[in-house]
matplotlib code that plots the C-alpha trace (Angstrom):
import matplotlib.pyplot as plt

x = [117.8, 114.8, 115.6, 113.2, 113.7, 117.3, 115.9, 113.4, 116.2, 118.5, 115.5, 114.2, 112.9, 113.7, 117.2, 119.3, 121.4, 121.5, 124.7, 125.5, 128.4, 128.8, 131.9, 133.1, 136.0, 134.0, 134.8, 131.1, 129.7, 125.8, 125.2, 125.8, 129.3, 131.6, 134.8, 134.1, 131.6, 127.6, 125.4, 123.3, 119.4, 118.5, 121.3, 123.2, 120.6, 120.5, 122.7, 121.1, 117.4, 118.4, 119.9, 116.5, 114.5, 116.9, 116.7, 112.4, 112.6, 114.8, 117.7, 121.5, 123.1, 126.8, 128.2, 131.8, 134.4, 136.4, 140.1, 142.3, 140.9, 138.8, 139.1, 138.6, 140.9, 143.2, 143.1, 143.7, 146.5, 148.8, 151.6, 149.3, 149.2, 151.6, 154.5, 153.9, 150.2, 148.8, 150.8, 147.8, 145.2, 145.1, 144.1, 146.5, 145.9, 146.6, 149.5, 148.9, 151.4, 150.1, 147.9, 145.1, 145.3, 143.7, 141.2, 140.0, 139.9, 138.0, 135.2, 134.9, 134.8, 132.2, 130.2, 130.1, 129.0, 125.9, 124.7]
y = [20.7, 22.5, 22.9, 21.1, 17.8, 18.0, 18.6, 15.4, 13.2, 13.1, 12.3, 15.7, 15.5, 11.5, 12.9, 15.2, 16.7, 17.7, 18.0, 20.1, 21.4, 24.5, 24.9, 21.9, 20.1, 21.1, 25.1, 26.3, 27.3, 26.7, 29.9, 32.9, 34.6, 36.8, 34.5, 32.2, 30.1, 29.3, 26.8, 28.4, 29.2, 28.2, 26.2, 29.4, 29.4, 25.5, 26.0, 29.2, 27.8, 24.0, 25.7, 27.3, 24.1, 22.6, 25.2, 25.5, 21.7, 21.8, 20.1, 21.0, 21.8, 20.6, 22.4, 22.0, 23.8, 21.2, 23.1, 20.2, 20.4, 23.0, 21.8, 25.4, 26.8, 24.2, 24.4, 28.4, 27.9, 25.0, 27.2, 27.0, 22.8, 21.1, 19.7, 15.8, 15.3, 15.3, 11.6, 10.5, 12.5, 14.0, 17.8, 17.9, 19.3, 23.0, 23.9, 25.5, 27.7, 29.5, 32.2, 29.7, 29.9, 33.7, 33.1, 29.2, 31.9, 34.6, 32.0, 30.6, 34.4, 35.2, 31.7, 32.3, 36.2, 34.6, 32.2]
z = [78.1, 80.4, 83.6, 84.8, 83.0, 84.2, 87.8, 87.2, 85.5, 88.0, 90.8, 91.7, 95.4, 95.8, 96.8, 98.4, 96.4, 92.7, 90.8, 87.7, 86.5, 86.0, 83.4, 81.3, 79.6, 76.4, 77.3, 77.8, 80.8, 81.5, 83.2, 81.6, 81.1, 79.1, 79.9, 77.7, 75.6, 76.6, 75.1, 72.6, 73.4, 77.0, 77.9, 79.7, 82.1, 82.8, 85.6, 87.5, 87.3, 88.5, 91.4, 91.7, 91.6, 94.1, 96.7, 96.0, 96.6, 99.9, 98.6, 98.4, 95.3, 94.4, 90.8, 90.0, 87.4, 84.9, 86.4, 83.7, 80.9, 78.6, 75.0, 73.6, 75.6, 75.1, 71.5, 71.2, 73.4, 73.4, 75.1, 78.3, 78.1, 80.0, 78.3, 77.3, 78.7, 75.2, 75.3, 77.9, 76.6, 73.2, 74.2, 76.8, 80.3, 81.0, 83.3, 86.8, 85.8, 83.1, 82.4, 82.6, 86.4, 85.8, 83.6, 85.7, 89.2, 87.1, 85.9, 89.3, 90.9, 88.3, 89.0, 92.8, 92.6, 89.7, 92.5]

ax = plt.figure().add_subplot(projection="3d")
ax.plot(x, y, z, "-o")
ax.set_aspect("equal")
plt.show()
């Protein structure tokens, strides 16, 4: 997706804040990175140039990290998913107690130091 279509889907300058996440439950990240997987093309720099748009355009931006759930992640390793949630959701959700804790604080370091 352009950046700007995304910026003039979700009602550009008609409101206040625009909202994109920045790492999903898929396992990519739409800004670019070496922890893990980016959209191909464009897409790893959907996140950085909406933020542009936003602040160009006045408004406040809100981007959020998926911290339960990264199906890559989740599928390379099972040891790191918590014991009995793939009963409510077939992936499972990774444990806080795991090295996933690392690499989830690394990809929000990186994020916050790309902004």
């Amino acid at each position: 997706m352009e950046p700007q279509a995304y910026f003039d889907w979700h009602g550009g300058d008609r409101h206040t804040t625009i909202i994109l996440q920045a790492y999903t439950y898929g396992g990519y990240a739409f800004y670019p990175t070496r922890l893990g997987p980016v959209p191909p093309g464009p897409g790893q720099q959907l996140l950085p140039k909406v933020f542009e748009l936003s602040r160009k355009a006045g408004l406040h931006f809100c981007s959020y990290v998926c911290v339960g759930a990264d199906v890559t992640t989740n599928g390379y390793y099972g040891e790191w998913v918590i014991p009995g949630s793939r009963r409510t959701w077939s992936r499972g959700f990774l444990g806080p107690k795991s090295p996933w804790t690392e690499l989830l604080c690394a990809r929000v370091r990186q994020f916050l130091q790309s902004t």
